[in-house]
N, C-alpha and C positions, 0 to 999 in steps of 0.2 A: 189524483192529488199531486205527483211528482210532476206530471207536464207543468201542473200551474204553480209549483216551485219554481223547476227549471224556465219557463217564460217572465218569472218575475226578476230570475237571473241576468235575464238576458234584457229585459227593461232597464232594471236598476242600473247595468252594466260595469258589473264587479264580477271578479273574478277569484276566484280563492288559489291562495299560497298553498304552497307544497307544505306536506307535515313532515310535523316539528319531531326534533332531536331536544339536546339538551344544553346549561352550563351555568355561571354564576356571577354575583354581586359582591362588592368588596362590604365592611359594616359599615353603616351609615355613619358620617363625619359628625363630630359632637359643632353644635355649633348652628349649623343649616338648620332652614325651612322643615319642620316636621310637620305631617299632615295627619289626620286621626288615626292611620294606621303602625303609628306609633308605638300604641296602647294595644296591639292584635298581638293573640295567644299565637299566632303562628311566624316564623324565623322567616319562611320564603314571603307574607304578608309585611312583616317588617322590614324587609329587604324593601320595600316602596314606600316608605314612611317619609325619604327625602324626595319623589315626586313632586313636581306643581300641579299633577292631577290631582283633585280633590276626591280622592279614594272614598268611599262606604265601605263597611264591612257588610255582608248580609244582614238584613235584618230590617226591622219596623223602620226605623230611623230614613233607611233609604228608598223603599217602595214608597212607604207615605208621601218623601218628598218627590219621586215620579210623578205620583196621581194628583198632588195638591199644584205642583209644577207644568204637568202634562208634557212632559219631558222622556221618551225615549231610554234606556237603559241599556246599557253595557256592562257587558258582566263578564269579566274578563280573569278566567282559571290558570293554574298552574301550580309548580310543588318547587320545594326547597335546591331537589337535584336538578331538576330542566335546563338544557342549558339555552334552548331558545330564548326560555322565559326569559329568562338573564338577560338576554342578545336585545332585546324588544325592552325590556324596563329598563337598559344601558341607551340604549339609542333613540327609542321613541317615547315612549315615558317623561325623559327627563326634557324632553325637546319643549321649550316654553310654546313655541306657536303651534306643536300638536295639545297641551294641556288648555290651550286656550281656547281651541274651539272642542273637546270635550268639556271646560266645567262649563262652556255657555250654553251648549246646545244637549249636556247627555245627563244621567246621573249616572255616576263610574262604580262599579263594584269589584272588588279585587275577591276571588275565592282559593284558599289552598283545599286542593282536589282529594288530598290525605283529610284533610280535615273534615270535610265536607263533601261526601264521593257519591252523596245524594243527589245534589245540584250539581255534580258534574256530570252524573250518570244523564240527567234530562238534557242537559245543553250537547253534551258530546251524541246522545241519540238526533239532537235539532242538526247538528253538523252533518251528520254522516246520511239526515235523509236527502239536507240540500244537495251533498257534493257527492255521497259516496266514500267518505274517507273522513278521518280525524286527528285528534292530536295534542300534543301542548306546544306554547301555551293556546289554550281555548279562547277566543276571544269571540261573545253572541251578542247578536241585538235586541231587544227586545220592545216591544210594550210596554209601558207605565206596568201592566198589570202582567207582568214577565213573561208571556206570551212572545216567544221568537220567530223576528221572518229574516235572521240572516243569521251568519256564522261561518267561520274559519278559522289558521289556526295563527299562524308567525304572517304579520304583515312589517317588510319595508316602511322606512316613516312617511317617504312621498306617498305610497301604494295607501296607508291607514288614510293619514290628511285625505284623500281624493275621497276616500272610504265616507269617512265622515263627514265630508261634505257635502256628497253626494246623498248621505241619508236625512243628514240634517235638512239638507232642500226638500228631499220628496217628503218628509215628516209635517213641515209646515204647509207646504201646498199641494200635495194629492197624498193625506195620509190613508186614504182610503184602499189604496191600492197595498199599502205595508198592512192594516186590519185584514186584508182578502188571507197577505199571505200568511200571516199569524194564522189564524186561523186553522191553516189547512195545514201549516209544519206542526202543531199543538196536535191538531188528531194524530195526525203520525206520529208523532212522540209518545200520546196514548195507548198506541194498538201494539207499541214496541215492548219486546221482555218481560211479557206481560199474560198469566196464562188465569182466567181467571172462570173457565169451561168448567162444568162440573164431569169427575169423569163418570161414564154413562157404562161403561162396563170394565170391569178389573181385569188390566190388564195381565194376563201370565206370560212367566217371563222360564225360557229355558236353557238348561246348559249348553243347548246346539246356538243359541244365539248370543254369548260369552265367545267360546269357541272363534264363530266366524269372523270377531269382532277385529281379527286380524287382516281378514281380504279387503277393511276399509284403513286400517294402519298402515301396511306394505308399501304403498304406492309412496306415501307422505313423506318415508324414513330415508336419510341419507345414513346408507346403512357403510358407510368408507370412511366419513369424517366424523360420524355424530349427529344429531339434532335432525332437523327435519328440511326439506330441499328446497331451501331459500334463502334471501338475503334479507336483512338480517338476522341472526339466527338469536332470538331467545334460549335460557335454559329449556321452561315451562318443568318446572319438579314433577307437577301431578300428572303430566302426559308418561315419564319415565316411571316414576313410583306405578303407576297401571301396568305399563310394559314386562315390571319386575312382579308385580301377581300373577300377571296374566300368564309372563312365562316358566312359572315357579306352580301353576296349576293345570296346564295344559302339555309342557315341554316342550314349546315350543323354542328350538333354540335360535331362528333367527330374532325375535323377539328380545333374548337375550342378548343377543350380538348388540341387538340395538341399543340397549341399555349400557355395556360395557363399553362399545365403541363411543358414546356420547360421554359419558365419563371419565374415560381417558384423553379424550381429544380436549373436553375442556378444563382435565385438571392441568392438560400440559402446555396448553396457548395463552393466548398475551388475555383474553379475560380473566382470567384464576391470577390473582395477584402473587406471582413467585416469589416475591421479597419476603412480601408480608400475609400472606394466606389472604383469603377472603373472595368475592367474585364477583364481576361488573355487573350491571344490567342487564347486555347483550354484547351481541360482536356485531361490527358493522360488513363482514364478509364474511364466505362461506367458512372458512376455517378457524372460527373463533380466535384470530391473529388477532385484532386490531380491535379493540372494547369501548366500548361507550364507559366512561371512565367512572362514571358516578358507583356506590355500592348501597345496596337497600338494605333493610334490614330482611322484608319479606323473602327477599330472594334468598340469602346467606342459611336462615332459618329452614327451609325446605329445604336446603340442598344439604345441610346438614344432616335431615332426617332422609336423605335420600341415598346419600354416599352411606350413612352408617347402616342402613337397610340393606345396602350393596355388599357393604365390609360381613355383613351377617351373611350372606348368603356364599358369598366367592372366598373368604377371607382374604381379600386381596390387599397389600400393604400400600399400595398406593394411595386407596381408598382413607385408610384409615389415616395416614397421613394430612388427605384434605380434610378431613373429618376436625384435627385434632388444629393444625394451622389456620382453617376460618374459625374455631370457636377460642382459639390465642388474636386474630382479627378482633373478632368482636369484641372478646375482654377488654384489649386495648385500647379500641376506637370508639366503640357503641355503649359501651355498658355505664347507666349512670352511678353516682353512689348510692342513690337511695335505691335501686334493686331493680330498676327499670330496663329498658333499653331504647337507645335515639332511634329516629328513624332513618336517616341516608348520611352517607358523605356524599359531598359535592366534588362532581367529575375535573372542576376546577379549582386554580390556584393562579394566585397574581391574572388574572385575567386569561387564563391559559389553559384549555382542555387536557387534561392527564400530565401534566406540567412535571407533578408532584413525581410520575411513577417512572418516567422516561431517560434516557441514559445515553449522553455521547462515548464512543467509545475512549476515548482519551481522559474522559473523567475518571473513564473505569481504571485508569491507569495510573492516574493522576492516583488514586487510594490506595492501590492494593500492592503486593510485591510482583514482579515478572510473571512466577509463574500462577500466585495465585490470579493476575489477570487473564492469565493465558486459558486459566480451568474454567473460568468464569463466563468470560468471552464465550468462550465454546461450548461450552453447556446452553448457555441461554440465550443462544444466536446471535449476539453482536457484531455488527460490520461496523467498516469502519467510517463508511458513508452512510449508514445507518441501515435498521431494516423496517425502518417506515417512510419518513417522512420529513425534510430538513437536517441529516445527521441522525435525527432521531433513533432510537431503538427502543423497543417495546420486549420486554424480557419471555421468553419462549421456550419450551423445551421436548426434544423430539422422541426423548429416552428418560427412564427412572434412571439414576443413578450408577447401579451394578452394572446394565446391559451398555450405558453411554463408556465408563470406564474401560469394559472388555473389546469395546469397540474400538475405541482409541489407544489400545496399550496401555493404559495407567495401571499401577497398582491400587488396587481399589481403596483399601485402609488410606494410603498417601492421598489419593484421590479425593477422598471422599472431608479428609483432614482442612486440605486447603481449600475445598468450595465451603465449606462450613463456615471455614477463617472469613474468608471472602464475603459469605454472605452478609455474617456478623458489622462486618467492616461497613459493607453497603447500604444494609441499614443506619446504620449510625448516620453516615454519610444524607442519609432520606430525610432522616428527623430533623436533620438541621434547617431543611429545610420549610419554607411557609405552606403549612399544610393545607389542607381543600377542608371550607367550611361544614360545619355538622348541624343539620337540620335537627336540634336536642328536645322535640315534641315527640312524648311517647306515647302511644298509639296501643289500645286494649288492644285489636283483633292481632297485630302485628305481633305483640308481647306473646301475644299466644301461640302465637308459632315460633317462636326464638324458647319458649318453654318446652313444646315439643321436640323441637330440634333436641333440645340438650337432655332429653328423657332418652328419648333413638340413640344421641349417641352415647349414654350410661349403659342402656343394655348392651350396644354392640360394645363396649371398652371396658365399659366396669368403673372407671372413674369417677368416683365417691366426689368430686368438687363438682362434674355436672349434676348429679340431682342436686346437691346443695344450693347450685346455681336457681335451677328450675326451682325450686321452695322457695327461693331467696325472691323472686319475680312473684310469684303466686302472692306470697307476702303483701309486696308491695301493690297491688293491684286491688288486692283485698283491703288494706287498710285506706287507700287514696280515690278507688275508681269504683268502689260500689255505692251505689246509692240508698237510703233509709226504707224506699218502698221494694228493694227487690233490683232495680234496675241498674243499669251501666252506665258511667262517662265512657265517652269515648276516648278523649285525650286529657293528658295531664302538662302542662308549662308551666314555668315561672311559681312552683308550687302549691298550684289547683289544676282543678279539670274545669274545662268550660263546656262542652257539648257534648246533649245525650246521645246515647249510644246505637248504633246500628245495626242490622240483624247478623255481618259478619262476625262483631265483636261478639255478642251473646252464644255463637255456633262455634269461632275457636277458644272463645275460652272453657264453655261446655268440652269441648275435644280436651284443651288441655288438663281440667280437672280429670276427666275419664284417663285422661293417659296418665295421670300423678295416680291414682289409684290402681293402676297394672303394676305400676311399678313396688309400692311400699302397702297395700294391700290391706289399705286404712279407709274402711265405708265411707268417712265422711266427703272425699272428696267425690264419690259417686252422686251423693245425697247435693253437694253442691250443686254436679253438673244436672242434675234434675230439678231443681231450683230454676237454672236458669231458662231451662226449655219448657218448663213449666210458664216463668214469664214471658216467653217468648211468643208462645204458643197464645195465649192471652190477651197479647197487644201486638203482634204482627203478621196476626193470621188472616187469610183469608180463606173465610168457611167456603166459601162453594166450592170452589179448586183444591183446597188441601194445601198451597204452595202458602209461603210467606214472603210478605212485603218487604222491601229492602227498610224501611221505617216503620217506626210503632204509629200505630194510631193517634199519639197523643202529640204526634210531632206537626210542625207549622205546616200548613198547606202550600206545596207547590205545585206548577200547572199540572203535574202526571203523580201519580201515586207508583213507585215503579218494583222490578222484581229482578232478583240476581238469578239467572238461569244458567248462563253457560261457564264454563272454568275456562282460566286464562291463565296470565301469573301467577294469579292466586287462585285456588279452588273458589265457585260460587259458594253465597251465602245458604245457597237451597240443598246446592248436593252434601254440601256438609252437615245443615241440620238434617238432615234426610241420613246422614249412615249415625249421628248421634245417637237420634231415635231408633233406629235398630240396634246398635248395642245395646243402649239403655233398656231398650223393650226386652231384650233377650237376658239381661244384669237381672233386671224386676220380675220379670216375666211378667212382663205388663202388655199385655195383647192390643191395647188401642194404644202405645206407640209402633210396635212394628205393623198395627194395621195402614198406622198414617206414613208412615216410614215408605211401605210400601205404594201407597195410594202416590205419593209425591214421585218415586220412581218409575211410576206407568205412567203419570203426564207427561215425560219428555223418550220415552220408551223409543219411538222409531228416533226421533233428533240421535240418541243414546246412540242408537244402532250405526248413524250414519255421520255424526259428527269427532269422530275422533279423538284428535287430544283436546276439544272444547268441551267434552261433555266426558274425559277422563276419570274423574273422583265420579262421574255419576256411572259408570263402569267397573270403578273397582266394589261399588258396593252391590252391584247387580252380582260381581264377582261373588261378595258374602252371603249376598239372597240365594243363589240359584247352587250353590255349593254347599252352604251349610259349614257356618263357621266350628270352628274345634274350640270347645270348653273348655279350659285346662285348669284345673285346681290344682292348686298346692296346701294343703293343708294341713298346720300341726308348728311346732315353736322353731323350726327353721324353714317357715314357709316362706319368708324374701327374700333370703339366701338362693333356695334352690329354683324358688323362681324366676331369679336373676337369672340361673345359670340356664335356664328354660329359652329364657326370652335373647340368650346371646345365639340363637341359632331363627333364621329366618325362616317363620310360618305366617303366612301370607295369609290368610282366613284365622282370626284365632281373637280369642277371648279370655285372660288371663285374669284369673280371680282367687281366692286363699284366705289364707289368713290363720288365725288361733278361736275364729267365734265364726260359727253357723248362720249368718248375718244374712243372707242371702239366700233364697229358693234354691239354687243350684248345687248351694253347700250345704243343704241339709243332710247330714248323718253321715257326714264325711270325718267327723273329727276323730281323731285316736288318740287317746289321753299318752305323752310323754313320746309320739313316733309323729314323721314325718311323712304322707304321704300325697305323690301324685297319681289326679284321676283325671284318666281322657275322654275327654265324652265329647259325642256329635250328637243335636239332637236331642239332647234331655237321656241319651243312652249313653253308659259309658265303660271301658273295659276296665278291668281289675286294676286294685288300684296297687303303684309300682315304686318302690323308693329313689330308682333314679332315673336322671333326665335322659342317657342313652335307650332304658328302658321305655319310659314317655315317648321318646323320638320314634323307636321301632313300633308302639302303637296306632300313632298316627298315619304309619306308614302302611300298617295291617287296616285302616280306616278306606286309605286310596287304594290301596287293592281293589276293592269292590267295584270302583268308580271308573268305568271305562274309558269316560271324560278326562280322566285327572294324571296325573303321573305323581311318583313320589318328588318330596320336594328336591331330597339331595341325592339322587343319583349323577 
């Protein structure tokens, strides 16, 4: 099949662009040409509304005119932060003699990939069987009947023109040859992410293969800078959140190194926003210096729960630090009033990639007094020719505070007085400026993790305004994104949601109700999240395999029906319903989810063994399978007090449940009328039960004894 890809490549004779980076669009001018994507729930789809391309959105409207037209299809992806995208609807988009021969020869569809990561998941698989590689923005060919035989990602405007002309001619007089190669890119799109095997014997899974899972990590780790030995360097949260179980249940301490070492390296480089907290996308070199400017919200949200998981286990102040400055970010930047959260800022301003964040040094002078520039300067690297690019300087920092002051002779109090001054100043100085536009579509699956996040860091802080945060969201998702039968929007704009929801939304919000119940130890958010896996399970199943569809059954037909398998930015849709269904199953003790739980875990069993940080979330819960997570009850009229005080110490395997009512199999005949107690149990066994948490902690620890596998967690 790839031969007769690539031979249809080399007929056609096109060539695919290099993949895309990012950037942005100023608001459409009142006044101009608006084309139906006007009226589009999505801010990066409205950014093309002044086009002379005659835009569709997806949908009946624009296939029917395909097939009634017999017109070719171009379906062309991307998202609000991209800065390609941007580059490409600035330059080729707006070009009249490029729109001219798309609305005569194509029917154009514009998709934001946030919105729709269904249709992006099929096309971006159609790219990367032609080329090997992918990207935004997306830009496919297809069939009337959306069947793709081309694809790439940022094309030059001569490079698209030749593009299209070239398909438009072979389209009208040998389309026979573009059928061949639909065809054969469609099956392969088929056979991709896609597991749909019955499995034939259960797999068993052992602690010796948890264990090893580090002689396929090792190699990967840039165990000096952080992150993993490449350019550019992603965070990836759930490859380190694994690294921090694995090494917290094994002791392994290069492990840890590895996790320390990444979180320092990027709380103190030009990604981690030093002004204003928060974290870019990626870095575009090894040393997280130089960021891809844009901020997500998915990213902010895990790294959240990952730094205050970090802060639990190390208590290290640095940590807690970034913990507390990206969720004052988000307050600021992301959070809407009705209790939501946006989903990105844009990398740009005034037409300018990180415009917003970058600093000549003379400006810095131009603010501040002598020396507080002189503290400033020196803290966060500025030259005076810049430390990037054009004078540029990108803010950086080599030392926390106390270690840089004793290194440079400062008084630390004085020292620390005027970089504060300084910073305070700086900001002020930022705001005045024209900020980078906010992609303000909020997104269920997304919301769900910015909920989590602010749950991680209430335990690790204690900070009574993040859970209120987190209930404040839960709120609003409950009262705007749930549907009448059970099911989900996925997004919410302009005061509505317009499209049903996808299998990730239904697995983190399931997570996030599960984690609001650890915390305030209130059934009904349990009873929620089994609600929804209960829907899910219902309409996104597929029986033979045990795995689930990235879409319900009820959803439009496109060419592939497809499956989220591996973890990337964000954990897959499978491995997360897949550790749902074990806690849950282990909450109810309800045997046929941890049976399915487990059945979804041994389909990807050896991938698990051998793929790394892609199959990370599907590691940490082999972690809980093969270790046997710890019970912990607290039970009695200061049960979420001292559960709190439980959950401010890092246990890596663990299940926190309580309360004042026996609601739960686990809690039966646990309750002691007017006393407080906690029970530690592994396994449905549990030791004596003990009134405080040090008490708790040395149990768990009498647990790992036995386990030759395991090491205690806080030695």
């Amino acid at each position: 099949m790839k031969t007769l890809i690539n031979l249809y490549i080399i007929i056609l004779g096109i060539s695919l662009s290099g993949c895309a980076q990012e950037k942005e669009k100023n608001l459409v001018e009142k006044g101009v040409y608006q084309n139906r994507l006007s009226n589009a729930s999505s801010p990066y789809l409205q950014g093309h509304a002044d086009n002379p391309v005659d835009w569709y959105e997806w949908g009946e409207e624009a296939l029917k005119k395909a097939k009634e037209e017999d017109k070719p299809i171009i379906i062309s992806i991307g998202y609000a932060a991209c800065h390609w995208c941007h580059v490409m609807e600035r330059e080729t988009f707006m070009d009249t003699t490029v729109a001219k021969i798309m609305n005569e020869n194509f029917i154009s569809i514009k998709i934001d990939r946030e919105e729709r990561p269904d249709i992006d998941q099929v096309y971006m698989n159609a790219a990367t069987l032609i080329s090997g590689r992918g990207g935004w923005p997306l830009n496919a060919f297809t069939l009337p009947n959306g069947k793709p035989f081309y694809a790439g990602t940022y094309f030059p405007t001569e490079e698209w023109k030749d593009i299209l002309n070239q398909i438009a001619n072979t389209y009208e007089n040998e389309p026979e040859r573009l059928v061949e190669a639909a065809n054969s890119v469609t099956e392969g799109v088929k056979q991709q992410d896609i597991i749909d095997t019955p499995l034939e014997n259960k797999a068993l899974f052992a602690k010796e293969d948890y264990v090893e899972l580090w002689q396929t990590w090792k190699p990967l780790l840039d165990l000096e800078k952080g992150g993993f030995k490449r350019a550019p360097k992603f965070p990836l949260p759930i490859g380190y959140d694994f690294l921090l179980q694995y090494s917290s249940i094994t002791g392994n301490e290069e492990a840890m190194e590895a996790v320390e070492s990444t979180l320092r390296e990027m709380a103190r480089g030009g990604i981690y926003d030093q002004l204003g907290g928060g974290f870019s996308r990626y870095s575009v070199d090894e040393d997280w210096f130089v960021p891809h400017f844009e901020k997500m919200l998915y990213d902010n949200a895990q790294l959240v729960s990952l730094y205050s998981k970090a802060f639990k286990k190390t208590k290290d102040e640095e940590y807690e630090e970034v913990v507390r400055e990206t969720l004052e970010f988000i307050e600021r930047e992301l959070a809407a009033e009705n209790g939501g959260f946006y989903s990105s800022l844009n990398a740009d301003s005034e037409g300018e990639e990180g415009k917003f964040y970058i600093w000549q040094k003379n400006e810095i002078e131009e603010h501040l007094s002598p020396k507080e520039a002189e503290i400033f300067t020196e803290f966060y690297g500025v030259e005076s020719k810049g430390n990037w690019e054009d004078n540029k300087n990108i803010l950086f920092r080599e030392n926390i505070e106390p270690v840089f002051a004793q290194l440079n002779d400062y008084c630390y109090s004085s020292f620390l007085e005027k970089l504060k001054s300084a910073e305070g100043k700086m900001m002020e100085v930022r705001n005045s400026r024209i900020r980078p536009s906010t992609d303000d579509k909020i997104l269920t699956s997304w919301n769900s993790l910015m909920i989590i996040g602010y749950l991680d860091a209430y335990t690790a802080l204690g900070e009574e305004k993040y859970k209120s945060k987190a209930k404040e969201a839960l709120r609003f998702i409950e009262n705007n994104l749930i549907q009448e039968n059970g099911g989900l929007f996925r997004n919410f704009k302009d005061g509505k949601p317009s499209i049903n929801a996808f299998l990730d939304d239904y697995a983190f919000l399931a997570s996030a109700y599960m984690r609001m119940y650890e915390v305030t130890l209130d059934k009904k958010w349990l009873v929620k999240s089994k609600k929804l896996v209960d829907y899910s399970r219902s309409k996104f199943l597929n029986k033979k395999s045990g795995m689930f569809y990235y879409t319900s059954e009820a959803s439009e037909e496109l060419i592939a029906r497809k499956m989220e398998i591996t973890d990337n930015v964000i954990p897959a849709s499978n491995s997360e319903m897949a550790t749902v269904l074990f806690k849950l199953g282990n909450y109810f003790q309800k045997e046929e989810y941890l049976v399915h739980s487990e059945q979804i875990l041994a389909q990807v069993k050896e991938r698990s063994l051998q793929g790394g940080p892609y199959y990370a979330n599907w590691t940490k819960l082999m972690g809980m399978l093969v270790f046997s997570p710890f019970e912990i009850a607290t039970m009695g009229k200061d049960a979420v007090k001292v559960n709190l005080e439980l959950q401010k110490k890092y246990i890596p395997i663990s299940l926190f449940m309580g309360g004042e009512q026996e609601d739960l199999p686990l809690l039966e005949a646990k309750l002691v009328e007017n006393e407080t107690y906690i029970y530690v149990c592994r396994n449905r066994t549990c030791k004596l039960p003990v009134k405080r948490a040090d008490k708790a902690f040395q149990q768990i620890n009498d647990f790992l004894k036995g386990d030759e596998k395991s090491k205690s967690f806080w030695e």
